[in-house]
Structure formats: C-alpha cells, structure tokens
N, CA, C and O atoms as a Tinker XYZ file with bonds, in Angstrom:
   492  protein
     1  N    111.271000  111.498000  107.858000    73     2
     2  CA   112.709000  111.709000  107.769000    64     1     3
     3  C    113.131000  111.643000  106.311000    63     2     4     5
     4  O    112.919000  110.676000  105.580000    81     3
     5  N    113.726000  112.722000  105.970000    73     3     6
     6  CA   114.685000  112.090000  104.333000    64     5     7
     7  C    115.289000  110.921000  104.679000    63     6     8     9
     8  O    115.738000  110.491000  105.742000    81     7
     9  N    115.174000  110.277000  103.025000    73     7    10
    10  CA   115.382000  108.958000  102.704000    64     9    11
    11  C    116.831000  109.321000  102.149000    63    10    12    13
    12  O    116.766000  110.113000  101.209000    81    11
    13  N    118.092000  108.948000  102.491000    73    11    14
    14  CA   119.342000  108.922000  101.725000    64    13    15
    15  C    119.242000  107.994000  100.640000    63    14    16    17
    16  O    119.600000  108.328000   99.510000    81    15
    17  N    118.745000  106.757000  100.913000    73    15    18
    18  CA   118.977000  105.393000  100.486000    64    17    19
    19  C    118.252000  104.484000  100.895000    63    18    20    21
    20  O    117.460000  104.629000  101.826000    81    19
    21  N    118.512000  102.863000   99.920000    73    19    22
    22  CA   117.600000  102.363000  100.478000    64    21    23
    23  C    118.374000  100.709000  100.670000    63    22    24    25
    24  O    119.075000  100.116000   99.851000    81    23
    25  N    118.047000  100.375000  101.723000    73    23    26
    26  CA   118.508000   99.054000  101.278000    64    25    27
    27  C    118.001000   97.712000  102.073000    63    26    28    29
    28  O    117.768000   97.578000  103.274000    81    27
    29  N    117.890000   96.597000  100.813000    73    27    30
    30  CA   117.028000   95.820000  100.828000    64    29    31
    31  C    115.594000   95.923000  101.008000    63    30    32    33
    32  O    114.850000   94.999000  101.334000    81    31
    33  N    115.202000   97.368000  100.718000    73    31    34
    34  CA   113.633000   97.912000  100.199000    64    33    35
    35  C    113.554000   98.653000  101.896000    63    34    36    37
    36  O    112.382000   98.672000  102.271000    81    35
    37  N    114.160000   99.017000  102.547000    73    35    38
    38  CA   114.277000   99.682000  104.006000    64    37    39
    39  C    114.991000  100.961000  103.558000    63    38    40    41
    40  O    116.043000  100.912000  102.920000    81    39
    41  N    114.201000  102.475000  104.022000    73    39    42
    42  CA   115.333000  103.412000  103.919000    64    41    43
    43  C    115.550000  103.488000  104.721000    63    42    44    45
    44  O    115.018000  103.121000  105.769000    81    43
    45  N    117.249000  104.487000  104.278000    73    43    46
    46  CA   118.081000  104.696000  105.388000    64    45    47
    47  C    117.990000  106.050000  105.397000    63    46    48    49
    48  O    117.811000  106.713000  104.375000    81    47
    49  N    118.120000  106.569000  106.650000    73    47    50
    50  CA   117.598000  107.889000  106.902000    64    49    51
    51  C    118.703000  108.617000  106.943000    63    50    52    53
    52  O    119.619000  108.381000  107.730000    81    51
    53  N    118.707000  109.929000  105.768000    73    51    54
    54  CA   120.036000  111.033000  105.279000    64    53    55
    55  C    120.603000  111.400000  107.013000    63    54    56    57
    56  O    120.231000  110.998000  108.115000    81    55
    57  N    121.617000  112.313000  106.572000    73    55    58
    58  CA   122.857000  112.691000  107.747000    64    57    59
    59  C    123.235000  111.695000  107.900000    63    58    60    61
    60  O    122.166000  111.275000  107.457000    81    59
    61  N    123.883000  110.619000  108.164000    73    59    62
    62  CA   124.234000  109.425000  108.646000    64    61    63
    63  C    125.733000  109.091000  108.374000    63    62    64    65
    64  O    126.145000  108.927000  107.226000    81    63
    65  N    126.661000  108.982000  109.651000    73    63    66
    66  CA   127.850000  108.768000  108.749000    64    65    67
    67  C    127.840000  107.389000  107.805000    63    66    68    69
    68  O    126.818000  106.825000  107.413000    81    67
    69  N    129.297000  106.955000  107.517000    73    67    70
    70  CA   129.012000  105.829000  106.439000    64    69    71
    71  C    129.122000  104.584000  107.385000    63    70    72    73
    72  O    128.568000  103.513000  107.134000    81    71
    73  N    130.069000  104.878000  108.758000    73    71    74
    74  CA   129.741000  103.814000  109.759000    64    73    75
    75  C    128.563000  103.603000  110.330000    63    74    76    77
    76  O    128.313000  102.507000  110.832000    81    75
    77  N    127.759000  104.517000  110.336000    73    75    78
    78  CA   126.291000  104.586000  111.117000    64    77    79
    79  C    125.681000  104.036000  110.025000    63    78    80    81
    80  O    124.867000  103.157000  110.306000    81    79
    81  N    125.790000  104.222000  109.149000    73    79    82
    82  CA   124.252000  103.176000  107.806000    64    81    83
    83  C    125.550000  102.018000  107.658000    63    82    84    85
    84  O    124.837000  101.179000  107.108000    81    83
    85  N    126.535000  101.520000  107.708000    73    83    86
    86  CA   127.095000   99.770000  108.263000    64    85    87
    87  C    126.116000   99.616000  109.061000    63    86    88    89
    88  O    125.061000   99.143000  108.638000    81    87
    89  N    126.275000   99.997000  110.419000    73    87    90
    90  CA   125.595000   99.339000  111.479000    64    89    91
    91  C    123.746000   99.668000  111.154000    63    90    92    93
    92  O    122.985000   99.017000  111.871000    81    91
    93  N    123.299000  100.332000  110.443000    73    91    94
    94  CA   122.131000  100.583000  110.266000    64    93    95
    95  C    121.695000   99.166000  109.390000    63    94    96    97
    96  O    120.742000   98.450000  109.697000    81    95
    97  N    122.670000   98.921000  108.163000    73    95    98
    98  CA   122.205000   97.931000  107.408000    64    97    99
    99  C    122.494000   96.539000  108.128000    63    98   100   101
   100  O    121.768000   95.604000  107.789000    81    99
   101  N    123.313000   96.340000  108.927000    73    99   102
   102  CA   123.550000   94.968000  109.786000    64   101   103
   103  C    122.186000   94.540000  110.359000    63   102   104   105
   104  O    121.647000   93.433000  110.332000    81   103
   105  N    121.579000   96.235000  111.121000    73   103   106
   106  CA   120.565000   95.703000  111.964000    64   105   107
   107  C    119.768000   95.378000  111.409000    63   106   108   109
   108  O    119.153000   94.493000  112.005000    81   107
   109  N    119.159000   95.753000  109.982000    73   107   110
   110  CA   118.361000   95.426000  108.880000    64   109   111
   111  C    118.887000   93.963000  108.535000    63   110   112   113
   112  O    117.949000   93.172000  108.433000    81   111
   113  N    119.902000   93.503000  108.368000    73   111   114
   114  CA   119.824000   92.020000  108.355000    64   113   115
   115  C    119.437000   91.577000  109.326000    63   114   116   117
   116  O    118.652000   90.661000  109.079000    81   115
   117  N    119.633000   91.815000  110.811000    73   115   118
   118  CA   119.760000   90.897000  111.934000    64   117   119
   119  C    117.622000   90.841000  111.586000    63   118   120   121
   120  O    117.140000   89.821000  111.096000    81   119
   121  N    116.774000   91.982000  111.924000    73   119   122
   122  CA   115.799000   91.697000  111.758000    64   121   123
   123  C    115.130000   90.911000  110.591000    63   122   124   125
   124  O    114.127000   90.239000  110.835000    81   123
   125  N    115.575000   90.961000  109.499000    73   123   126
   126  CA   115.019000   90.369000  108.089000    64   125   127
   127  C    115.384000   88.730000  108.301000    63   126   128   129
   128  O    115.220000   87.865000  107.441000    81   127
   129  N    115.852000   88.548000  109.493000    73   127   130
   130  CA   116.512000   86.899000  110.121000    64   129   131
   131  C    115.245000   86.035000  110.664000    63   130   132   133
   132  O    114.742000   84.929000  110.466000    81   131
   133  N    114.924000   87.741000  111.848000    73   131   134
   134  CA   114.126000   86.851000  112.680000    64   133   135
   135  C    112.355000   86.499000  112.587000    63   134   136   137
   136  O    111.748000   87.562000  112.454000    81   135
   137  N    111.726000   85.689000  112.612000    73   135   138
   138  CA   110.395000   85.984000  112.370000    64   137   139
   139  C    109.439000   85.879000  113.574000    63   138   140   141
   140  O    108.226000   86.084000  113.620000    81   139
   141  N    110.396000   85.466000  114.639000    73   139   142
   142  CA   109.269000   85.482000  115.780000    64   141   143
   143  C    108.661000   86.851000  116.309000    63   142   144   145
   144  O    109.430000   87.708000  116.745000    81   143
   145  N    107.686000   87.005000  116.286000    73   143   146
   146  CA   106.527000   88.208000  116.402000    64   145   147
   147  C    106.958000   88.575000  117.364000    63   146   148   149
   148  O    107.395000   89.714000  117.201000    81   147
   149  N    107.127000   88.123000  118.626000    73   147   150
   150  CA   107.535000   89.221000  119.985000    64   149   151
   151  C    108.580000   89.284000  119.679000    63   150   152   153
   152  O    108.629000   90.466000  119.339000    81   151
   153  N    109.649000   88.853000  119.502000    73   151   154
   154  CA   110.960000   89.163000  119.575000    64   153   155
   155  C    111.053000   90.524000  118.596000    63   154   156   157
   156  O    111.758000   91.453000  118.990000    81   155
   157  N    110.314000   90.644000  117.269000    73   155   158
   158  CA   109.717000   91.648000  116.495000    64   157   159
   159  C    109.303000   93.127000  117.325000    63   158   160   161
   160  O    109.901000   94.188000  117.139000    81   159
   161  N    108.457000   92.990000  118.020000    73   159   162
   162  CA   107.812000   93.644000  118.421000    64   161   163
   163  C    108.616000   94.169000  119.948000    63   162   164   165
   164  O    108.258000   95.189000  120.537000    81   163
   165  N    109.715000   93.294000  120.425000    73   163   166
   166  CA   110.518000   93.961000  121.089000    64   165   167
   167  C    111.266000   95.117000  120.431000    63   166   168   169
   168  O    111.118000   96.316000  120.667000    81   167
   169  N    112.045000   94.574000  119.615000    73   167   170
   170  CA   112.834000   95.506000  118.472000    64   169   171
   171  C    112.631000   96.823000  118.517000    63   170   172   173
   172  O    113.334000   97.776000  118.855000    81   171
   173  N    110.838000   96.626000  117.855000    73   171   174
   174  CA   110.209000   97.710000  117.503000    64   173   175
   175  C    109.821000   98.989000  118.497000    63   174   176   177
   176  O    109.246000  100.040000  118.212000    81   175
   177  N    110.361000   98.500000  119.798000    73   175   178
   178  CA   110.295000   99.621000  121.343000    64   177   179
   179  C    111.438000   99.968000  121.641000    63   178   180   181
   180  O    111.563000  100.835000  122.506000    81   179
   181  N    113.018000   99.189000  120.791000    73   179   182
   182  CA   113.931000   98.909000  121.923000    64   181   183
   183  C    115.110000  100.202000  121.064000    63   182   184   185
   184  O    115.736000  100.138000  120.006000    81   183
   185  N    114.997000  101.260000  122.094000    73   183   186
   186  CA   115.852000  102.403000  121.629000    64   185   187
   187  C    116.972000  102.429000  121.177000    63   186   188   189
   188  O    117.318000  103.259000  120.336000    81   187
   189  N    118.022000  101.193000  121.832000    73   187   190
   190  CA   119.162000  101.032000  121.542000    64   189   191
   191  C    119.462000  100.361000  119.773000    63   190   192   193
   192  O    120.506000  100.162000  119.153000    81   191
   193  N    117.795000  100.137000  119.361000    73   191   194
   194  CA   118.181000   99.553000  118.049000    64   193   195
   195  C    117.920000  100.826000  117.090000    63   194   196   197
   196  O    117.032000  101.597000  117.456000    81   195
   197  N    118.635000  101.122000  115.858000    73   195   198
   198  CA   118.259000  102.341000  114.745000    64   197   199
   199  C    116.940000  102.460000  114.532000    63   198   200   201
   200  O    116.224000  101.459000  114.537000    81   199
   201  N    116.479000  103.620000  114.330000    73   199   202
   202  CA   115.046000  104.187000  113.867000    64   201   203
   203  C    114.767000  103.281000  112.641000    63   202   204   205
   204  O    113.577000  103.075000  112.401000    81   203
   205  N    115.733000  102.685000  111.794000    73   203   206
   206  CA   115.145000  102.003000  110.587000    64   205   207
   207  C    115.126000  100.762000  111.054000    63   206   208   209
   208  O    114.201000  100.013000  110.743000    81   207
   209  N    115.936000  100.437000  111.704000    73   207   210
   210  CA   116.012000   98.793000  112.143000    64   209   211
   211  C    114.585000   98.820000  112.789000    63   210   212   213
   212  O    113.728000   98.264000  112.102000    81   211
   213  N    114.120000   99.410000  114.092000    73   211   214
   214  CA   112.761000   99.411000  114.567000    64   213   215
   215  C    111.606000   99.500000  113.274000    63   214   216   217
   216  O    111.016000   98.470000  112.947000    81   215
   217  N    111.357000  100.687000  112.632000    73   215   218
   218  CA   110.829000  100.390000  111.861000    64   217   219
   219  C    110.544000   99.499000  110.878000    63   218   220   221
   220  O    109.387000   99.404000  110.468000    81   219
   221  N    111.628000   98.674000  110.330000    73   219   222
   222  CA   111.258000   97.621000  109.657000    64   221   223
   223  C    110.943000   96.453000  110.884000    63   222   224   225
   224  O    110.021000   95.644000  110.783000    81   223
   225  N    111.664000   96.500000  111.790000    73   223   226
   226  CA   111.186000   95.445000  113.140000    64   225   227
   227  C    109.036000   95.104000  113.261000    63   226   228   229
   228  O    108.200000   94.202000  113.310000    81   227
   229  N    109.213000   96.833000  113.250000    73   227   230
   230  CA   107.498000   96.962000  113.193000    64   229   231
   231  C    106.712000   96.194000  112.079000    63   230   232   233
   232  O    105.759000   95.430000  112.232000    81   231
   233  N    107.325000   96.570000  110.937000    73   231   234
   234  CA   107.047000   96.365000  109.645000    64   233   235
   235  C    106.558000   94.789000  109.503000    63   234   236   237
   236  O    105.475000   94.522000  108.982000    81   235
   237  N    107.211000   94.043000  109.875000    73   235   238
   238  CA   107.242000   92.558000  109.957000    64   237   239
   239  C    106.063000   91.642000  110.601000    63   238   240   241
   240  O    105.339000   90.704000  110.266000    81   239
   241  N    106.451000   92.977000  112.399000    73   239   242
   242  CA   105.538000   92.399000  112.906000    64   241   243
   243  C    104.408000   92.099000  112.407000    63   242   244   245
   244  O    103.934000   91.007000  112.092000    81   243
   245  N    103.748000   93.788000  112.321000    73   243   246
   246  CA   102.531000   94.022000  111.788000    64   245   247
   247  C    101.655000   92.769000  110.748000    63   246   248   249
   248  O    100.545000   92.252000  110.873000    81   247
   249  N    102.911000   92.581000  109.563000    73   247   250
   250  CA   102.678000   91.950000  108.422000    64   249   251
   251  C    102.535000   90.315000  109.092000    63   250   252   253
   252  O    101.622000   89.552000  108.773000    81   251
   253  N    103.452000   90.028000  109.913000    73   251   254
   254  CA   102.897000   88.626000  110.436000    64   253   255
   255  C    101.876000   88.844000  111.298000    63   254   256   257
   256  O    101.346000   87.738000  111.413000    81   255
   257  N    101.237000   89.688000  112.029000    73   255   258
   258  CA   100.021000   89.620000  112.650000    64   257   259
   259  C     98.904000   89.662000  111.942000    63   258   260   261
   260  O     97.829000   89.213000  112.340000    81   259
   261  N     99.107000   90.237000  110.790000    73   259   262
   262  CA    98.136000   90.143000  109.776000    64   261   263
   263  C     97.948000   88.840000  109.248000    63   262   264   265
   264  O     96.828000   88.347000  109.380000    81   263
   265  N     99.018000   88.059000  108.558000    73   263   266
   266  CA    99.217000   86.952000  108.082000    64   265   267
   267  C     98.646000   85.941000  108.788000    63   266   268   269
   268  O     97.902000   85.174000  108.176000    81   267
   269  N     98.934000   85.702000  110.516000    73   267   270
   270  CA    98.230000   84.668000  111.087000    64   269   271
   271  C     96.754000   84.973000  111.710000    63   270   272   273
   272  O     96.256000   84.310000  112.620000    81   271
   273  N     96.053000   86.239000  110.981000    73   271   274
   274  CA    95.096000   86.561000  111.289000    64   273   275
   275  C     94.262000   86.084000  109.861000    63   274   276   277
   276  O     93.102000   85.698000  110.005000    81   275
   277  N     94.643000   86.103000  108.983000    73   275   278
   278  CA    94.071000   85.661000  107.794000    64   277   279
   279  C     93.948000   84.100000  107.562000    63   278   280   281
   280  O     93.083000   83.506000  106.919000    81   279
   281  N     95.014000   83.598000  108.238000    73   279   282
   282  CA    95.050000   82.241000  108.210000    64   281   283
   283  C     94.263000   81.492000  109.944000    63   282   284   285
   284  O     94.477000   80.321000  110.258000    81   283
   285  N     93.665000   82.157000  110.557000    73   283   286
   286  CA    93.015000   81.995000  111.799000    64   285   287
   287  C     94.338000   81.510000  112.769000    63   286   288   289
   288  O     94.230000   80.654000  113.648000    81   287
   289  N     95.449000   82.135000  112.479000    73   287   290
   290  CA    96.412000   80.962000  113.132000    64   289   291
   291  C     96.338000   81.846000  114.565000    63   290   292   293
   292  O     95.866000   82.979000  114.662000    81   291
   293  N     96.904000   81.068000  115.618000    73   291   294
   294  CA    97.415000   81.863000  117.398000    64   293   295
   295  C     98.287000   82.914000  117.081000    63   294   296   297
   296  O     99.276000   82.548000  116.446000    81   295
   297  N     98.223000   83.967000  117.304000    73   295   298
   298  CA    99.344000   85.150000  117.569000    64   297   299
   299  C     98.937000   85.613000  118.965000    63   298   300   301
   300  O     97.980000   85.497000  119.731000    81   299
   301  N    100.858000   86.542000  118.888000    73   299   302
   302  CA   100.672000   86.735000  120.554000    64   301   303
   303  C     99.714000   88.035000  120.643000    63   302   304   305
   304  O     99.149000   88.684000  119.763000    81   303
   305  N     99.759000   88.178000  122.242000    73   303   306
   306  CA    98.529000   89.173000  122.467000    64   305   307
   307  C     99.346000   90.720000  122.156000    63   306   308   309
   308  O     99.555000   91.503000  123.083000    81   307
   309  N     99.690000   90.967000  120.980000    73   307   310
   310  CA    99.544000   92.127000  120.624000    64   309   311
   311  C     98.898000   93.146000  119.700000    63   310   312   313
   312  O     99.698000   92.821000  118.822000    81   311
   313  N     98.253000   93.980000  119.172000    73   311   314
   314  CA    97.521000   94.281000  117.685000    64   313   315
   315  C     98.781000   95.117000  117.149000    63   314   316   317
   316  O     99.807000   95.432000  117.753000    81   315
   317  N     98.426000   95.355000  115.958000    73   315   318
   318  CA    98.635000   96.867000  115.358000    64   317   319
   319  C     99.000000   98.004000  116.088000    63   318   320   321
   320  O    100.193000   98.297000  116.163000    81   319
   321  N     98.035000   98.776000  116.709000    73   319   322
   322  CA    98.103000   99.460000  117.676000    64   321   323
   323  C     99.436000   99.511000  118.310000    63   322   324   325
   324  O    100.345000  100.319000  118.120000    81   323
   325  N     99.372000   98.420000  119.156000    73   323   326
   326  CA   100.822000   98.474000  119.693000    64   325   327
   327  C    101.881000   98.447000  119.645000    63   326   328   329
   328  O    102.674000   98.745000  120.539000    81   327
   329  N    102.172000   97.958000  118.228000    73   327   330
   330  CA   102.936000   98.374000  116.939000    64   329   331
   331  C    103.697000   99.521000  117.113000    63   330   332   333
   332  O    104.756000   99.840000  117.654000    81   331
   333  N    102.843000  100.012000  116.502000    73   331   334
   334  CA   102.693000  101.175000  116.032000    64   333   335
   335  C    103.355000  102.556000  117.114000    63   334   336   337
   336  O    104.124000  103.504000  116.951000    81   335
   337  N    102.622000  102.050000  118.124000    73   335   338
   338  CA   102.748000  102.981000  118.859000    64   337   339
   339  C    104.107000  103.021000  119.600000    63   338   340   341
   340  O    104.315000  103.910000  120.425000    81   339
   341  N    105.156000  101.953000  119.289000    73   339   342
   342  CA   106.448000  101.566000  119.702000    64   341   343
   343  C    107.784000  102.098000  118.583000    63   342   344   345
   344  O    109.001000  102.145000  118.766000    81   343
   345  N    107.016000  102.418000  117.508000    73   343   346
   346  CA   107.307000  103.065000  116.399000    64   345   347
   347  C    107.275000  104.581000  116.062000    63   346   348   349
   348  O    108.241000  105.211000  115.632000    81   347
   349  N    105.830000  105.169000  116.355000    73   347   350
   350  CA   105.188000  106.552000  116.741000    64   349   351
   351  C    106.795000  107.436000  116.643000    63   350   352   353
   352  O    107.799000  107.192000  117.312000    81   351
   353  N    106.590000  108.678000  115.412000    73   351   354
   354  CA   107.500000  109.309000  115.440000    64   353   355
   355  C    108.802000  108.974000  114.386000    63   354   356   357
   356  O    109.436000  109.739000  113.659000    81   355
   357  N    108.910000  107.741000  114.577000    73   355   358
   358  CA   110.591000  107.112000  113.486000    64   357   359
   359  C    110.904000  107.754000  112.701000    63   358   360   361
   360  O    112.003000  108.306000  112.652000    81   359
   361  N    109.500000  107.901000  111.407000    73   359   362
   362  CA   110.200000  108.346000  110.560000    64   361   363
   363  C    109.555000  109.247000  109.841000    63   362   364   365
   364  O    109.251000  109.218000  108.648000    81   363
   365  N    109.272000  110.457000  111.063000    73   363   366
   366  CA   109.234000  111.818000  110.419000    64   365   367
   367  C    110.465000  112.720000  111.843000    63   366   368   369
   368  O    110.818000  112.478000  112.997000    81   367
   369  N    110.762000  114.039000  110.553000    73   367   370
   370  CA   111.817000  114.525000  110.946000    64   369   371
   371  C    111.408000  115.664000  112.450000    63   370   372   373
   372  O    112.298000  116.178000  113.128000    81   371
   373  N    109.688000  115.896000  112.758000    73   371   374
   374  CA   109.898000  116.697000  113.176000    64   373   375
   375  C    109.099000  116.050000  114.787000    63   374   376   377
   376  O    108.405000  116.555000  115.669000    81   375
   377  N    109.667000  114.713000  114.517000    73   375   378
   378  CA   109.303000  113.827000  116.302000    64   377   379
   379  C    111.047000  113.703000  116.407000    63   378   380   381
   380  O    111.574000  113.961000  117.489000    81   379
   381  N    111.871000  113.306000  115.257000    73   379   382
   382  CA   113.017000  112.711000  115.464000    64   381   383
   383  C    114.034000  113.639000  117.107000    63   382   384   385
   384  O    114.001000  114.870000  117.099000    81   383
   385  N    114.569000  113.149000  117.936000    73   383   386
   386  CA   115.138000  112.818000  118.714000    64   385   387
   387  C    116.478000  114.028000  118.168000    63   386   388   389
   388  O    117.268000  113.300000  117.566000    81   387
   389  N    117.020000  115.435000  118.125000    73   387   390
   390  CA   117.607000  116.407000  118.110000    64   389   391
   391  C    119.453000  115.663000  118.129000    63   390   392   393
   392  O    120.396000  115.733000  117.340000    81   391
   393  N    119.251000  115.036000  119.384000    73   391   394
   394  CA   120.352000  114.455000  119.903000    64   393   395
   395  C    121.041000  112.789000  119.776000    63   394   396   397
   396  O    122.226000  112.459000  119.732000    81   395
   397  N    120.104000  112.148000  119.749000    73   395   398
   398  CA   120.031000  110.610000  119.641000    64   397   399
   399  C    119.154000  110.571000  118.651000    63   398   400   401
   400  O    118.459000  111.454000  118.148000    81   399
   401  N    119.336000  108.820000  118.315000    73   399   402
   402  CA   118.852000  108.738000  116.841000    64   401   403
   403  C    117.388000  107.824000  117.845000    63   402   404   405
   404  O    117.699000  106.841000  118.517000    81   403
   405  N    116.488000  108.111000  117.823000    73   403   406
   406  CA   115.389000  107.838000  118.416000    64   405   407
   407  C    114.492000  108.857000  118.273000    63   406   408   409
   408  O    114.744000  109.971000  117.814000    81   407
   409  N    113.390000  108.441000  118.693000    73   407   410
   410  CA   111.985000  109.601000  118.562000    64   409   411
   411  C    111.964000  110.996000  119.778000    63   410   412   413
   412  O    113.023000  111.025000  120.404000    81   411
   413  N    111.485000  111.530000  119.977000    73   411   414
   414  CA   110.946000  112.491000  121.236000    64   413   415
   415  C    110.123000  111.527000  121.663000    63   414   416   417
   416  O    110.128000  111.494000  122.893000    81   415
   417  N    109.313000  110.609000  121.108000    73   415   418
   418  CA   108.152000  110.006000  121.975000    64   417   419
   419  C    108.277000  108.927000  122.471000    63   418   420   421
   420  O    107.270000  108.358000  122.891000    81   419
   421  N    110.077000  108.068000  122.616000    73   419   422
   422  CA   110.540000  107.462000  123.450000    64   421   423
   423  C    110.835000  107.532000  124.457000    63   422   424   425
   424  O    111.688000  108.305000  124.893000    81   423
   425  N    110.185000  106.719000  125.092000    73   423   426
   426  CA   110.426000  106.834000  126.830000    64   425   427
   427  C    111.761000  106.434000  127.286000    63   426   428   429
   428  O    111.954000  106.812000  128.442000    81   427
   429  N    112.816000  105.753000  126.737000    73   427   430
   430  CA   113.928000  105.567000  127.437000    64   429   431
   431  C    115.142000  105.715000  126.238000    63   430   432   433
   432  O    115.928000  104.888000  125.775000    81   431
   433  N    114.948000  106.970000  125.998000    73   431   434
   434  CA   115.774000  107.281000  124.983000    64   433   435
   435  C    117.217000  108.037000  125.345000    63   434   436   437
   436  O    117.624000  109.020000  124.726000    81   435
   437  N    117.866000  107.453000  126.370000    73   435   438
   438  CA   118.736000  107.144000  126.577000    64   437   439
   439  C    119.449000  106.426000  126.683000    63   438   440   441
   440  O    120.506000  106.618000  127.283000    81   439
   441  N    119.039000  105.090000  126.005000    73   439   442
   442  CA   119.595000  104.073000  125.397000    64   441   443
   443  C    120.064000  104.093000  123.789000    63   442   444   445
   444  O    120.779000  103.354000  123.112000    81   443
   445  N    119.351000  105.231000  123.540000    73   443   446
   446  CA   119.826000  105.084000  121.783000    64   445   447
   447  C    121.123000  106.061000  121.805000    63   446   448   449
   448  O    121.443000  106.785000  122.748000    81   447
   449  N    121.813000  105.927000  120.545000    73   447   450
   450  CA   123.249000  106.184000  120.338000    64   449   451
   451  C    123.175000  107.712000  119.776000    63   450   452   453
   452  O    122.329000  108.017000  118.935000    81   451
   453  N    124.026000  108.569000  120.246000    73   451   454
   454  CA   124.070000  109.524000  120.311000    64   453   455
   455  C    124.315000  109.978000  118.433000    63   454   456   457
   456  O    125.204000  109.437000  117.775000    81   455
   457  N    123.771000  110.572000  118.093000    73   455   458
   458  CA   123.854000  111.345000  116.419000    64   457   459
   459  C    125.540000  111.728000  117.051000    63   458   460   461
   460  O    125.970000  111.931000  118.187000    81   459
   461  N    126.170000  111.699000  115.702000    73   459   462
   462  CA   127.208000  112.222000  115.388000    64   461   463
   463  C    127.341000  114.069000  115.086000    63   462   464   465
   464  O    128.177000  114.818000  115.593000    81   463
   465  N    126.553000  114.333000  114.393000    73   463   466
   466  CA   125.775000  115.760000  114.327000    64   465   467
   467  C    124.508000  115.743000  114.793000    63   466   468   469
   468  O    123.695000  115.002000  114.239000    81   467
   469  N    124.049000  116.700000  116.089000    73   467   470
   470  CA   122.900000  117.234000  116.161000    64   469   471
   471  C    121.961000  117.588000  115.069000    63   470   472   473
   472  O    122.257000  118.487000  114.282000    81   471
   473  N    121.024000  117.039000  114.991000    73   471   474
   474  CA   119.983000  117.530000  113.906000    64   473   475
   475  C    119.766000  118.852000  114.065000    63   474   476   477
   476  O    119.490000  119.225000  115.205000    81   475
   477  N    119.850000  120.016000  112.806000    73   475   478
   478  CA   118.964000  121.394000  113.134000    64   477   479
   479  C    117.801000  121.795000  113.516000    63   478   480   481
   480  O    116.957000  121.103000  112.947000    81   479
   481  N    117.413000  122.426000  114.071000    73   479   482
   482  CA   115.916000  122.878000  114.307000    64   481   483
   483  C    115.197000  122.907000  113.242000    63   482   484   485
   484  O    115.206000  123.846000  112.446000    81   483
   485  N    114.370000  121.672000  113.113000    73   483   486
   486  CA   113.575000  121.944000  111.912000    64   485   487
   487  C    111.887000  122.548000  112.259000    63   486   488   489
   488  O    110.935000  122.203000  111.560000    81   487
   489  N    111.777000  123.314000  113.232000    73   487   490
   490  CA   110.560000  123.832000  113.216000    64   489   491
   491  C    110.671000  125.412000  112.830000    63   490   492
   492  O    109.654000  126.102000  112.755000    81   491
C-alpha cells in the first residue's frame, strides 16, 4: 500500500480521510499499550481494527515471540506463521479490500469499516 505518513515509526496508508488516520493513529496507541501476545495476535485477525493498527498488532507480536524465544521464556501456542497469516495481504495494494479497509484474504471482512472512497482498480 502507499505510505502517506508515518507515525510513531507505523505507516499510515495514503487515501485516508484526516478522521480516518485520527482513528488510525489512536489504534496505533491503543496497541503500542498492550504487550500481552494473544491479545496481540487477536488484533492482528480482528477486521474491525485498521490495516495499520493490525499490522503493527502483528509486528509486536511476532517481536515478542521472538524475544521469549531467545530468552527460553513460555509463550503462547502460536508461531510466526500464524502471524502472519492474520496479516496476509495488509499492506500491499493489490490484496487490499476495494470497499473496506481490510484485505481480500479476510474471512470476515464485514466487520471492517467501509473506505470513504472506493479504491480504483489497480490491476
């Protein structure tokens, strides 16, 4: 996806009104809050949250699954992989979601919030 901006090292993805990157950067605080790994890794599936908010949601996870893997510590039963794959699509323009700000390769992407402008056909 084009990068408009960036904030707190998270881009925000161009078209966007100026109320939609408010609520884009809120959700970027609410996650940069939390550090518990599932609650992370919910985020990172949950349609109703922005493509950047998930993505940095992922971002975290990942990085703390790594972290308590280096340090032998308990993490929950998720890898990378599954990550990832809750993510799959975010942030390129030609998985992005036409209508809603979500992927094509979300399964319940009728929970995410409808784009203000339809994206163009970018194929």
């Amino acid at each position: 996806m084009p990068i408009a901006t960036s904030y707190k090292g998270v881009g925000i993805h161009a078209g966007q009104s100026a109320k939609r990157v408010r609520l884009v950067k809120g959700e970027i605080d609410k996650v940069a809050r939390i550090s518990d790994l599932l609650k992370l890794y919910e985020i990172a599936g949950d349609c109703s949250w922005s493509p950047e908010g998930r993505l940095f949601a992922g971002a975290r996870c990942i990085a703390g699954l790594e972290i308590r893997t280096e340090r032998r510590e308990a993490k929950p039963d998720i890898d990378r992989e599954d990550v990832e794959a809750r993510t799959a699509g975010l942030a390129f323009i030609r998985w992005a979601d036409p209508e809603r700000y979500c992927s094509l390769l979300d399964v319940h992407s009728e929970r995410a919030a409808k784009r203000e402008q339809p994206l163009d056909d970018v194929e």
